[in-house]
MARDRENZA-692429 format. One record per atom (N, C-alpha, C, O): residue in one letter; x, y, z. Coordinates in pm, whole numbers. Example, Ala and Ser with C-alpha at 12.3 -4.5 7.8 and 13.67 -1.06 7.14 Angstrom:
BEGIN
+-----+--------+--------+--------+
: res :      u :      v :      w :
+-----+--------+--------+--------+
:   A :   1319 :   -569 :    780 :
:   A :   1230 :   -450 :    780 :
:   A :   1320 :   -330 :    780 :
:   A :   1424 :   -332 :    846 :
:   S :   1285 :   -225 :    708 :
:   S :   1367 :   -106 :    714 :
:   S :   1290 :      3 :    787 :
:   S :   1341 :    114 :    804 :
+-----+--------+--------+--------+
REM end
This chain:
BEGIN
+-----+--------+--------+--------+
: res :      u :      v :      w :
+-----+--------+--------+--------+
:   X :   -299 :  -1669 :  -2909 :
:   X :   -438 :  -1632 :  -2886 :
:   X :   -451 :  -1481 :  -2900 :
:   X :   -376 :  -1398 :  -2851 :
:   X :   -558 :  -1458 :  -2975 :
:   X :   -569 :  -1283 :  -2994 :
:   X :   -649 :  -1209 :  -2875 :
:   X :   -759 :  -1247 :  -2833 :
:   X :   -606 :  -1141 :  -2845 :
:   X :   -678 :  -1070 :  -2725 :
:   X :   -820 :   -978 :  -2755 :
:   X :   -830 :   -900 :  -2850 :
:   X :   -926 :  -1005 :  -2652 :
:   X :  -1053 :   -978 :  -2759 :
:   X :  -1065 :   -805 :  -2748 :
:   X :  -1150 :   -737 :  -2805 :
:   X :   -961 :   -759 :  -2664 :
:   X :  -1008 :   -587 :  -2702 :
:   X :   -849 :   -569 :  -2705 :
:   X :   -809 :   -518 :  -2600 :
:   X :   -756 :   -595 :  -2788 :
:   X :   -611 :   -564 :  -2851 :
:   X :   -617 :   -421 :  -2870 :
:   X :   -724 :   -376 :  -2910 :
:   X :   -545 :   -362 :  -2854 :
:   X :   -489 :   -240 :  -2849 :
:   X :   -408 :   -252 :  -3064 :
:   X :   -349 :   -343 :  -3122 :
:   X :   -438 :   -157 :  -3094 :
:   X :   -425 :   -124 :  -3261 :
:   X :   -269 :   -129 :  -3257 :
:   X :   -223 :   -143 :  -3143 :
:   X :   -182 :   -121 :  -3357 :
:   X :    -78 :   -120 :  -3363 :
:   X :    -86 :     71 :  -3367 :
:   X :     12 :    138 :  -3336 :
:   X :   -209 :    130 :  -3407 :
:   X :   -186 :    263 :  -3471 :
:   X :   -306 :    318 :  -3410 :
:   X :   -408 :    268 :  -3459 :
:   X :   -332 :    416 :  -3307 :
:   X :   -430 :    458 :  -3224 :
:   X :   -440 :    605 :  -3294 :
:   X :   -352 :    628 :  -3376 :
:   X :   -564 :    737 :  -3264 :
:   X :   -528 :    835 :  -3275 :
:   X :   -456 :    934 :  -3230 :
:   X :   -413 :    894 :  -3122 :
:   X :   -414 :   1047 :  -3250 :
:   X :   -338 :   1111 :  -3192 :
:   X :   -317 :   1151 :  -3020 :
:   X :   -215 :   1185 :  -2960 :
:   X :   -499 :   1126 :  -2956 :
:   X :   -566 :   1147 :  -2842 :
:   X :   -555 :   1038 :  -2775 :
:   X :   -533 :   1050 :  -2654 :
:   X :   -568 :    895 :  -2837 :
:   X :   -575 :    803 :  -2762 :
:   X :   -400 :    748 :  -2731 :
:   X :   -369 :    693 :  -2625 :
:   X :   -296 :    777 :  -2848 :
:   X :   -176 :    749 :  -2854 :
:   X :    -90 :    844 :  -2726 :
:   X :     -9 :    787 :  -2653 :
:   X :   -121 :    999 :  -2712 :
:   X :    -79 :   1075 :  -2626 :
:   X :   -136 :    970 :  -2451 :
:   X :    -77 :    925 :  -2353 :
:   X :   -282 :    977 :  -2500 :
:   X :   -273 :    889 :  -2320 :
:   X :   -201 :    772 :  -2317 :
:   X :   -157 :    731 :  -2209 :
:   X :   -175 :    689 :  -2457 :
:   X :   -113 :    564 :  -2396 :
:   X :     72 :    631 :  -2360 :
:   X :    146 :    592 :  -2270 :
:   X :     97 :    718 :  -2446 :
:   X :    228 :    808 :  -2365 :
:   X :    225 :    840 :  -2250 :
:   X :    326 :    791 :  -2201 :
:   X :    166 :    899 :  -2168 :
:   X :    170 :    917 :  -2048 :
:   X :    142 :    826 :  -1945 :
:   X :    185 :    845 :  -1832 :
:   X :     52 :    700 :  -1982 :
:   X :     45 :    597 :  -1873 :
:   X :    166 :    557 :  -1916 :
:   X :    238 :    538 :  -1818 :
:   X :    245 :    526 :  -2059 :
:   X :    385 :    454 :  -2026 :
:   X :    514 :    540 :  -1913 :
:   X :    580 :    493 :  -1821 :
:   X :    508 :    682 :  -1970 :
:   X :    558 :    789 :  -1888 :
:   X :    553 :    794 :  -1761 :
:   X :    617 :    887 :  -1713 :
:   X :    499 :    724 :  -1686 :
:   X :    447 :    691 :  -1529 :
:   X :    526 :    557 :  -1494 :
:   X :    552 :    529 :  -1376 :
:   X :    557 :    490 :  -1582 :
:   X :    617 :    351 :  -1568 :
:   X :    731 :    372 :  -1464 :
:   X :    806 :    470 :  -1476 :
:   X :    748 :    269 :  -1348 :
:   X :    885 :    300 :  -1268 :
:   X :    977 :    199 :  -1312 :
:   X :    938 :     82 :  -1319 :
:   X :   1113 :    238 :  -1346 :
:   X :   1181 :     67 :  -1295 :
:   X :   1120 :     -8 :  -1439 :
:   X :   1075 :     39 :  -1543 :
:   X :   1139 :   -117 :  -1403 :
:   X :   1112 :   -237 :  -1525 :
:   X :    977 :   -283 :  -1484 :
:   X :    935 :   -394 :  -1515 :
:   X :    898 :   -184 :  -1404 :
:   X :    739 :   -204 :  -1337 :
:   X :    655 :   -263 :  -1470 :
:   X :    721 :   -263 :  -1574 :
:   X :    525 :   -310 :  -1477 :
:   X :    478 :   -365 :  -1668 :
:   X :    352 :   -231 :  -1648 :
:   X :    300 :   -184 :  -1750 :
:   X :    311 :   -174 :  -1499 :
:   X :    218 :    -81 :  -1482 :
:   X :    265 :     33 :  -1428 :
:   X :    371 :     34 :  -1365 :
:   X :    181 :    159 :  -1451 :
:   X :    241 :    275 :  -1323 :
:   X :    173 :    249 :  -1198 :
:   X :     74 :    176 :  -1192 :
:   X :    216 :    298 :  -1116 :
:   X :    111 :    299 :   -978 :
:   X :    -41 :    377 :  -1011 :
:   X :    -71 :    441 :  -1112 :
:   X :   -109 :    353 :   -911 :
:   X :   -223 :    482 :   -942 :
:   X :   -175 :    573 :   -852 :
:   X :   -229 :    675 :   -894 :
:   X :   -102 :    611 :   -743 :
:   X :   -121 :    735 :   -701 :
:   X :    -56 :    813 :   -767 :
:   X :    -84 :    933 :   -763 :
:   X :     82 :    750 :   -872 :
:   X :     94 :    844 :   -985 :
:   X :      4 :    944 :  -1052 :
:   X :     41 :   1060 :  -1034 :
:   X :    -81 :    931 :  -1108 :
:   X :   -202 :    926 :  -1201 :
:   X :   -225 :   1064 :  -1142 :
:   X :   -225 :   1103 :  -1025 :
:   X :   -246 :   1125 :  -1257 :
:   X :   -281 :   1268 :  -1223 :
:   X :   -396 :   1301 :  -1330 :
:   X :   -349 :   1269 :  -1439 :
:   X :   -540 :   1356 :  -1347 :
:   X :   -580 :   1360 :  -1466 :
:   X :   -554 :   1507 :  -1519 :
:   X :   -545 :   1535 :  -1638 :
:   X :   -544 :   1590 :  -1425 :
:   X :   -502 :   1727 :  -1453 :
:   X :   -376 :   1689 :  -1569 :
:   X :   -385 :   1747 :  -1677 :
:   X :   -306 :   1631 :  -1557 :
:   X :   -205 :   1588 :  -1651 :
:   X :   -233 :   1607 :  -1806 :
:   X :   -156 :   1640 :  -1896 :
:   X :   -358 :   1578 :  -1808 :
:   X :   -420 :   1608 :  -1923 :
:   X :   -520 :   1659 :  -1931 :
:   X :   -600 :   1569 :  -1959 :
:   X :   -581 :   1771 :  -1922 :
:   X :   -668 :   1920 :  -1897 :
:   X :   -738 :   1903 :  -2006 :
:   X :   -860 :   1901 :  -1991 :
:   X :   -677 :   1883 :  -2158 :
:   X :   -774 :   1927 :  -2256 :
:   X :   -882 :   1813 :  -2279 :
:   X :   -993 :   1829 :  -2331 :
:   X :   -837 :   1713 :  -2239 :
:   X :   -895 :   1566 :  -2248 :
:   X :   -963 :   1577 :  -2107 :
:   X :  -1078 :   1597 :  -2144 :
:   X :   -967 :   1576 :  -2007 :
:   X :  -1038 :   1589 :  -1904 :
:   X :  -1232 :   1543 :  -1918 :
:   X :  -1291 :   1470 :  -1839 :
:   X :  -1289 :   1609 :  -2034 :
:   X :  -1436 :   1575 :  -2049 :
:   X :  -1416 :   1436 :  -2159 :
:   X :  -1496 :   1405 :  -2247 :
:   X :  -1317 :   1380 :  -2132 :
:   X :  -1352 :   1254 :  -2230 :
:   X :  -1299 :   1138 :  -2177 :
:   X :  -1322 :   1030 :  -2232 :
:   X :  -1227 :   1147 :  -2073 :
:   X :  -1172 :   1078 :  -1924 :
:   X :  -1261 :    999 :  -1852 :
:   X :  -1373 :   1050 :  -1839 :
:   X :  -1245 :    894 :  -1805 :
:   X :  -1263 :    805 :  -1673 :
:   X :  -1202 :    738 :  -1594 :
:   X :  -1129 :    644 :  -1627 :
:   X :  -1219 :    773 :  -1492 :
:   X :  -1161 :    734 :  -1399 :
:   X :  -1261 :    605 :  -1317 :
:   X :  -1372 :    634 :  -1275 :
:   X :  -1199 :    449 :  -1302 :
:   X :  -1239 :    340 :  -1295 :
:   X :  -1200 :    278 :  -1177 :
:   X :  -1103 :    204 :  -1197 :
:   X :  -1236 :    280 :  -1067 :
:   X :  -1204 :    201 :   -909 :
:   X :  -1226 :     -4 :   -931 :
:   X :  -1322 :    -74 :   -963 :
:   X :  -1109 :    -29 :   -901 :
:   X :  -1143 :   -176 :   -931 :
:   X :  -1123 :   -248 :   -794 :
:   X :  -1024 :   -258 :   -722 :
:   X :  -1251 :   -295 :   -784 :
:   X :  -1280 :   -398 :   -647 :
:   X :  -1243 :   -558 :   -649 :
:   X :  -1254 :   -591 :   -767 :
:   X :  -1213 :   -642 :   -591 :
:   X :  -1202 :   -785 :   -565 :
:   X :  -1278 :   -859 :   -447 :
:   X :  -1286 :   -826 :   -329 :
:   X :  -1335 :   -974 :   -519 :
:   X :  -1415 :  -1049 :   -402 :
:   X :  -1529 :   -949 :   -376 :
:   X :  -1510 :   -856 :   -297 :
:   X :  -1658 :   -967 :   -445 :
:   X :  -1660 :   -946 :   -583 :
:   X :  -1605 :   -880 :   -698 :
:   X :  -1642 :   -764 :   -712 :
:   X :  -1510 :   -933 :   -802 :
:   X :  -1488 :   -812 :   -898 :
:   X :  -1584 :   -711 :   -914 :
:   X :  -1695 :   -749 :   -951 :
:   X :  -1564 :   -573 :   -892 :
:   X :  -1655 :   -479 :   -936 :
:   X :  -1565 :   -377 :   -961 :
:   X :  -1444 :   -368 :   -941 :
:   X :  -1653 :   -298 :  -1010 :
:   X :  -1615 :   -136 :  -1122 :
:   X :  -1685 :    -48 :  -1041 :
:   X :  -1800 :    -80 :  -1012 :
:   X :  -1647 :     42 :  -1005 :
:   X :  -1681 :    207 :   -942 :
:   X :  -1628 :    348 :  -1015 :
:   X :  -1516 :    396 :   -996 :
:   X :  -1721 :    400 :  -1097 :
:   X :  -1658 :    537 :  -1144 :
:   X :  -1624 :    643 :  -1014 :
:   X :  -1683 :    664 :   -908 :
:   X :  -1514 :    691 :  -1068 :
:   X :  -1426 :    781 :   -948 :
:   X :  -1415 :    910 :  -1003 :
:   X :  -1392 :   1018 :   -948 :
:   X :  -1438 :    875 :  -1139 :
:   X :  -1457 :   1028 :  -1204 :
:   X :  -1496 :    996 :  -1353 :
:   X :  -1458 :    898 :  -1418 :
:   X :  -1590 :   1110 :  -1399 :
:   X :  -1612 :   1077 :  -1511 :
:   X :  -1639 :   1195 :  -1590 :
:   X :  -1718 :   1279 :  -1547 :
:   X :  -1579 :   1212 :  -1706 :
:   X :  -1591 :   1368 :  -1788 :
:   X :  -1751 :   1373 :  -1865 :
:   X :  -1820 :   1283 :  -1913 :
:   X :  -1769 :   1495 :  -1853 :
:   X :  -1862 :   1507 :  -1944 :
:   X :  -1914 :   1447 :  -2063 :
:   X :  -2035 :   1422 :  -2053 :
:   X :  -1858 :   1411 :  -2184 :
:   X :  -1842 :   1355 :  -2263 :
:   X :  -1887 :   1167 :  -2260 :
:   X :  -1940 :   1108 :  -2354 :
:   X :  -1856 :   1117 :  -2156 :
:   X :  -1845 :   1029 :  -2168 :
:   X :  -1944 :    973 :  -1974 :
:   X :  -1925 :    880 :  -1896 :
:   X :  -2022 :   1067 :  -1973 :
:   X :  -2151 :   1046 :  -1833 :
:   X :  -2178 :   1107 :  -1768 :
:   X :  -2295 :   1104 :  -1729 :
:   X :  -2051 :   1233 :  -1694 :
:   X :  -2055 :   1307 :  -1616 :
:   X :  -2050 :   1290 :  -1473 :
:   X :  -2054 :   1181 :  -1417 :
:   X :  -2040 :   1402 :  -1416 :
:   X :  -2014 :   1395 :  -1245 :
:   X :  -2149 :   1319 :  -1179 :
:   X :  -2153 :   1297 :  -1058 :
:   X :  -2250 :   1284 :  -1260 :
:   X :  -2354 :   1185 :  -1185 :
:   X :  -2304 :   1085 :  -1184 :
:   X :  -2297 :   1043 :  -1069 :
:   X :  -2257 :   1010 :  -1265 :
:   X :  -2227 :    858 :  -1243 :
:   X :  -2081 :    842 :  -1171 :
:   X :  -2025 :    733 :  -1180 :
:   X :  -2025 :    940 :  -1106 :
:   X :  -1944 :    963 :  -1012 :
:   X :  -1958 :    890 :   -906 :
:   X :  -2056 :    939 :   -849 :
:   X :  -1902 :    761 :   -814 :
:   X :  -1961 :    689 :   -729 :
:   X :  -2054 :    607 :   -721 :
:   X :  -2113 :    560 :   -624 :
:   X :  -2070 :    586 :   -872 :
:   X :  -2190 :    463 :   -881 :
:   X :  -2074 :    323 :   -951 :
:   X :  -1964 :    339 :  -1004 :
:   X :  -2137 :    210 :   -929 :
:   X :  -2060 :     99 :   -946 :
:   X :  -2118 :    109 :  -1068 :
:   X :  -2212 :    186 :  -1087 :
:   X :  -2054 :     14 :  -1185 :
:   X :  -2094 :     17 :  -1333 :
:   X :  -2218 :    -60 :  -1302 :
:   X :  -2332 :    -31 :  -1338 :
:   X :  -2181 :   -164 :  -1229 :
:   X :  -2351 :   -255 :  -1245 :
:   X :  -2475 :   -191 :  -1172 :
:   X :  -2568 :   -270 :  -1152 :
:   X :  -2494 :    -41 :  -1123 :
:   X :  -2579 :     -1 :  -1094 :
:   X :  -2674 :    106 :  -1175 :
:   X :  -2779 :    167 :  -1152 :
:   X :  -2550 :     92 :  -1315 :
:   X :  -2583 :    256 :  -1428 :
:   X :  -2609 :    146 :  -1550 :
:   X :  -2559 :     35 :  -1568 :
:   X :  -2704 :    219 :  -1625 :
:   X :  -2680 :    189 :  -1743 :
:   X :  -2623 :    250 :  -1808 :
:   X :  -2628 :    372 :  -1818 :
:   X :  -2525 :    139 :  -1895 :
:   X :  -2389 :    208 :  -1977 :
:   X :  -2435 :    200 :  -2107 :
:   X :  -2428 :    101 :  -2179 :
:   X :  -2490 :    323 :  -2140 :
:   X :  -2536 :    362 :  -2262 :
:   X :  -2417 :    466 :  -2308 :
:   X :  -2339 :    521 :  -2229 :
:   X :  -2418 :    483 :  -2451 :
:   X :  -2305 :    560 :  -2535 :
:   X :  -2257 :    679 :  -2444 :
:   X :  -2317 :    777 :  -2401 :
:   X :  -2125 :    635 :  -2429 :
:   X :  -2003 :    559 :  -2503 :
:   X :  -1946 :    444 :  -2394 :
:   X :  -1826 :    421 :  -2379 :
:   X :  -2037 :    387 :  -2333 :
:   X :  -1970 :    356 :  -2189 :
:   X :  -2054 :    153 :  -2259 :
:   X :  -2077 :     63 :  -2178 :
:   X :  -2072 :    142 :  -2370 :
:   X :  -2126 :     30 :  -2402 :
:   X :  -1985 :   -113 :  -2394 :
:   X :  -1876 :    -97 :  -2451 :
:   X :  -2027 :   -267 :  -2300 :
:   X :  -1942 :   -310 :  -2346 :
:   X :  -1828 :   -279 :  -2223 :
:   X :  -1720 :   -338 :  -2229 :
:   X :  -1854 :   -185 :  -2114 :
:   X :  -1756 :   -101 :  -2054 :
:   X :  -1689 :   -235 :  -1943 :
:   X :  -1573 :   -277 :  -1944 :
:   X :  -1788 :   -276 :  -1866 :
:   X :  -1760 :   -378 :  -1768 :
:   X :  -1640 :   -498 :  -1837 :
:   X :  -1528 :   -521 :  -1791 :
:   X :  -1699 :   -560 :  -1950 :
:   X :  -1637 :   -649 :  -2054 :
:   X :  -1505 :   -610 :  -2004 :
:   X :  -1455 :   -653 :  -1900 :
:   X :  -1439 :   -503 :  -2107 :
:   X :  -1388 :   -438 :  -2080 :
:   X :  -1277 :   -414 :  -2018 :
:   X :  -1163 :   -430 :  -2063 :
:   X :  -1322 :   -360 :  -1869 :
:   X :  -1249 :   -365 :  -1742 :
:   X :  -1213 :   -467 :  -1731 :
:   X :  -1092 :   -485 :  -1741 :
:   X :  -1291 :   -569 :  -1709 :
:   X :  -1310 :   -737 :  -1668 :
:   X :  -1145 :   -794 :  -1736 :
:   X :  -1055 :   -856 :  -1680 :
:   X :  -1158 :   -729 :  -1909 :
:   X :  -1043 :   -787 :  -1997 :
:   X :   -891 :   -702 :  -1979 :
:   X :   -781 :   -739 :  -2019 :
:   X :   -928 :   -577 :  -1906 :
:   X :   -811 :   -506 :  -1890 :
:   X :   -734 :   -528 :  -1714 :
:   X :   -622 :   -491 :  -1679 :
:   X :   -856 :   -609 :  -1617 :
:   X :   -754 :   -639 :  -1497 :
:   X :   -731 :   -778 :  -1534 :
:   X :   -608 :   -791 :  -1528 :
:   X :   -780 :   -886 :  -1568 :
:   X :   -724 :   -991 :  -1602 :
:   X :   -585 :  -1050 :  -1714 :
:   X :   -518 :  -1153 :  -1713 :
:   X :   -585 :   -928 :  -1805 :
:   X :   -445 :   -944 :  -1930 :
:   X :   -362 :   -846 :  -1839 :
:   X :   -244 :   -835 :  -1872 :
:   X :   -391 :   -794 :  -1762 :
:   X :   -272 :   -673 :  -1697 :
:   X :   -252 :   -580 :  -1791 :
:   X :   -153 :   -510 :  -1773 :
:   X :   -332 :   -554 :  -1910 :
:   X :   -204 :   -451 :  -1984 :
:   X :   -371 :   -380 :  -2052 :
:   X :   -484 :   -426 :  -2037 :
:   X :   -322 :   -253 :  -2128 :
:   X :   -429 :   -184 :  -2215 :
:   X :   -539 :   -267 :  -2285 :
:   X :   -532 :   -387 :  -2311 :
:   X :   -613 :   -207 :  -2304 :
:   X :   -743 :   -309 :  -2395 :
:   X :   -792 :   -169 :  -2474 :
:   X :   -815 :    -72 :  -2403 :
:   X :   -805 :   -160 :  -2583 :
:   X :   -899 :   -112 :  -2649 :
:   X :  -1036 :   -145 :  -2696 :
:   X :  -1070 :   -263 :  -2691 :
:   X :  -1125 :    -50 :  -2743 :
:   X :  -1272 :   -133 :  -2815 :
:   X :  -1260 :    -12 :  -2884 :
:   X :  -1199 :     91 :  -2854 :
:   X :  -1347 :    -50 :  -3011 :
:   X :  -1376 :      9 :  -3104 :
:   X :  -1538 :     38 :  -3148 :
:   X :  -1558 :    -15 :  -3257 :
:   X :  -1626 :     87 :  -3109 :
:   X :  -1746 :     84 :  -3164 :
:   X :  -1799 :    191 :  -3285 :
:   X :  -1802 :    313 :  -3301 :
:   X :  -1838 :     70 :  -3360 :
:   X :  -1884 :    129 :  -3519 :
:   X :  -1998 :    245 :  -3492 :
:   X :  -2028 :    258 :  -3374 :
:   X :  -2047 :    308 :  -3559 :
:   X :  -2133 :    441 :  -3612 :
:   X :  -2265 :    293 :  -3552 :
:   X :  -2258 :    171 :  -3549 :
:   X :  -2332 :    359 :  -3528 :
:   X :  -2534 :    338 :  -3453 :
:   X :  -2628 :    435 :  -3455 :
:   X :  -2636 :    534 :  -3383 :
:   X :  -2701 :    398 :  -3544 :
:   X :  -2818 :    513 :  -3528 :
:   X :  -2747 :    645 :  -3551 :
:   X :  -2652 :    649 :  -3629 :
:   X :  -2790 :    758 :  -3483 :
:   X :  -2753 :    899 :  -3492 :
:   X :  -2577 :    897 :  -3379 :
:   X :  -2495 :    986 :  -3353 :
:   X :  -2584 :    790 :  -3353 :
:   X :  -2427 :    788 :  -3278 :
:   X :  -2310 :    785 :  -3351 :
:   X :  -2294 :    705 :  -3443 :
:   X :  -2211 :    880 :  -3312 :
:   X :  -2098 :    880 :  -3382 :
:   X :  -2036 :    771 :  -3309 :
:   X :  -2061 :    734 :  -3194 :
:   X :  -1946 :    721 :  -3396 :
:   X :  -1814 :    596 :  -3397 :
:   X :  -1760 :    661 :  -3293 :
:   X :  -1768 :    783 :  -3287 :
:   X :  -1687 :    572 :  -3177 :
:   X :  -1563 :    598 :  -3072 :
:   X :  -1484 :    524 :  -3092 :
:   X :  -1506 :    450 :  -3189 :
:   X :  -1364 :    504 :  -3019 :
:   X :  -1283 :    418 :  -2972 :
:   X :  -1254 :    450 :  -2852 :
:   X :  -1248 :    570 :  -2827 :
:   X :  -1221 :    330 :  -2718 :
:   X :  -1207 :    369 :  -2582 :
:   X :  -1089 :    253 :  -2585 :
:   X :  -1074 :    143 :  -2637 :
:   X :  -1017 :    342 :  -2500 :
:   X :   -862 :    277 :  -2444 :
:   X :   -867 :    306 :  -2305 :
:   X :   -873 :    418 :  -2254 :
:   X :   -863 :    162 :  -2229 :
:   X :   -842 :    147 :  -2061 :
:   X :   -674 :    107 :  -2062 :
:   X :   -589 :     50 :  -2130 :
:   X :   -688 :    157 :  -1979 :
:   X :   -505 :    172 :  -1873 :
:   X :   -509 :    121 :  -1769 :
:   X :   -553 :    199 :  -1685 :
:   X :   -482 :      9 :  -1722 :
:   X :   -415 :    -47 :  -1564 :
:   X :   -363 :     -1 :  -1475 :
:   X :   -241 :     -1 :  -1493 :
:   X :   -399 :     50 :  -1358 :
:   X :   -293 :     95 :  -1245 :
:   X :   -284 :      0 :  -1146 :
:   X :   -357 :    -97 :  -1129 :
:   X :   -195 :     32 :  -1087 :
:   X :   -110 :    -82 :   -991 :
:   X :   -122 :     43 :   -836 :
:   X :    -94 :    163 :   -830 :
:   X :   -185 :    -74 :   -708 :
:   X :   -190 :    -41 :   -621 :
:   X :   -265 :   -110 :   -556 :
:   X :   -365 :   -165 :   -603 :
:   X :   -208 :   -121 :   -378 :
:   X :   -235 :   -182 :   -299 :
:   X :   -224 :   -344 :   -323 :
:   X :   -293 :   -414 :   -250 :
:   X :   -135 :   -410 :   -427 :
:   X :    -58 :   -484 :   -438 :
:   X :   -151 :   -609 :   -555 :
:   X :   -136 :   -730 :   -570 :
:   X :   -252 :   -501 :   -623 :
:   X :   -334 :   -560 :   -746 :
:   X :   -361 :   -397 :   -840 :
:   X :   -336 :   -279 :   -815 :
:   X :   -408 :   -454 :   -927 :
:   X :   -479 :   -353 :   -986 :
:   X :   -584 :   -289 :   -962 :
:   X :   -691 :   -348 :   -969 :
:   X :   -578 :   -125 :   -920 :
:   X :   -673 :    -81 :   -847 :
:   X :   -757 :     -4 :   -870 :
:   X :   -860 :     14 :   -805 :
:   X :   -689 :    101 :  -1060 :
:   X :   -756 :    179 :  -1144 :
:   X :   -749 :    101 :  -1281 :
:   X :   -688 :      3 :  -1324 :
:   X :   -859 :    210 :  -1336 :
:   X :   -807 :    185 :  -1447 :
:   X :   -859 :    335 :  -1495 :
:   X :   -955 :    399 :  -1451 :
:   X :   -766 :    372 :  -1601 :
:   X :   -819 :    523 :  -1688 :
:   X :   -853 :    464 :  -1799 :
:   X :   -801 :    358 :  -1834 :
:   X :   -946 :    525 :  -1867 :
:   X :  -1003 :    551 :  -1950 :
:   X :  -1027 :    665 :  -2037 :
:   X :  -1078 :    769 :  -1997 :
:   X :   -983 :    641 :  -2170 :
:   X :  -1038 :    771 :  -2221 :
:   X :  -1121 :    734 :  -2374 :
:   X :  -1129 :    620 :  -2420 :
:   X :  -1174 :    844 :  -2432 :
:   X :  -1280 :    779 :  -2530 :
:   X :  -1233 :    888 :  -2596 :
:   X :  -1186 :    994 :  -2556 :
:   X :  -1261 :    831 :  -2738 :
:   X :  -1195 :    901 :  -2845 :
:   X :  -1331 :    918 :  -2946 :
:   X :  -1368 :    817 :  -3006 :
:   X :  -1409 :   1053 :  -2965 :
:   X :  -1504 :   1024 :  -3124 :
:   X :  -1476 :   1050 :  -3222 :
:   X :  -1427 :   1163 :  -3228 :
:   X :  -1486 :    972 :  -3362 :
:   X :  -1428 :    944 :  -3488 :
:   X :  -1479 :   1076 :  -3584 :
:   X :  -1445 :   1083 :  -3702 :
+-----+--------+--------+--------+
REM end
């Protein structure tokens, strides 16, 4: 079965460096890093193209914990996804999440050129904590 947001065999240079460092976090024969690993300072230059994703259970829900410029900003900081509208680049975002805590592992999406919108690609990352998955990072890449 193909996974509906598969991760490319061949990412860009931006999106390939973050999937390096969430593997770089890996402990042990762990399949995730923890989140209190997770540092975003880790990656400074990427920082305005970053998200940071709080994942709830009973109800599944999504909470931005941080979000770069680029991709919403410090307003949608503490808002649950189902309370924002996820307009560019955040389209599709919930999906998404939804497909990246249920496969356990990365999900990519790819969205084509729209209107005066440039093309992205967004790659979510899984973190492990409190004995489920508790983040997820995000970063968005424009073409």
């Amino acid at each position: 079965m193909t996974h509906p947001f598969a991760v490319p065999a061949s990412l860009s240079p931006d999106l390939a460096r973050v999937q390096a460092y969430w593997r770089g976090l890996l402990r042990g024969a762990a399949e995730m890093p923890f989140a209190d690993d997770l540092r975003l300072t880790d990656l400074p230059d990427l920082v305005g193209r970053l998200l940071l994703v709080e994942v709830f259970q009973g109800p599944e829900r999504f909470r931005f914990a941080e979000a770069g410029g680029a991709v919403g900003g410090v307003e949608m900081e503490g808002l649950f996804l189902d309370e924002t509208e996820l307009a560019y680049p955040l389209e599709f975002l919930r999906a998404q999440c939804s497909a990246t805590v249920e496969s356990a592992r990365p999900t990519c999406m790819r969205m084509a050129k729209a209107g005066a919108q440039k093309p992205y690609t967004r790659l979510l990352l899984p973190f492990w904590g409190d004995g489920r998955i508790s983040a997820i990072l995000g970063v968005v890449d424009f073409d």
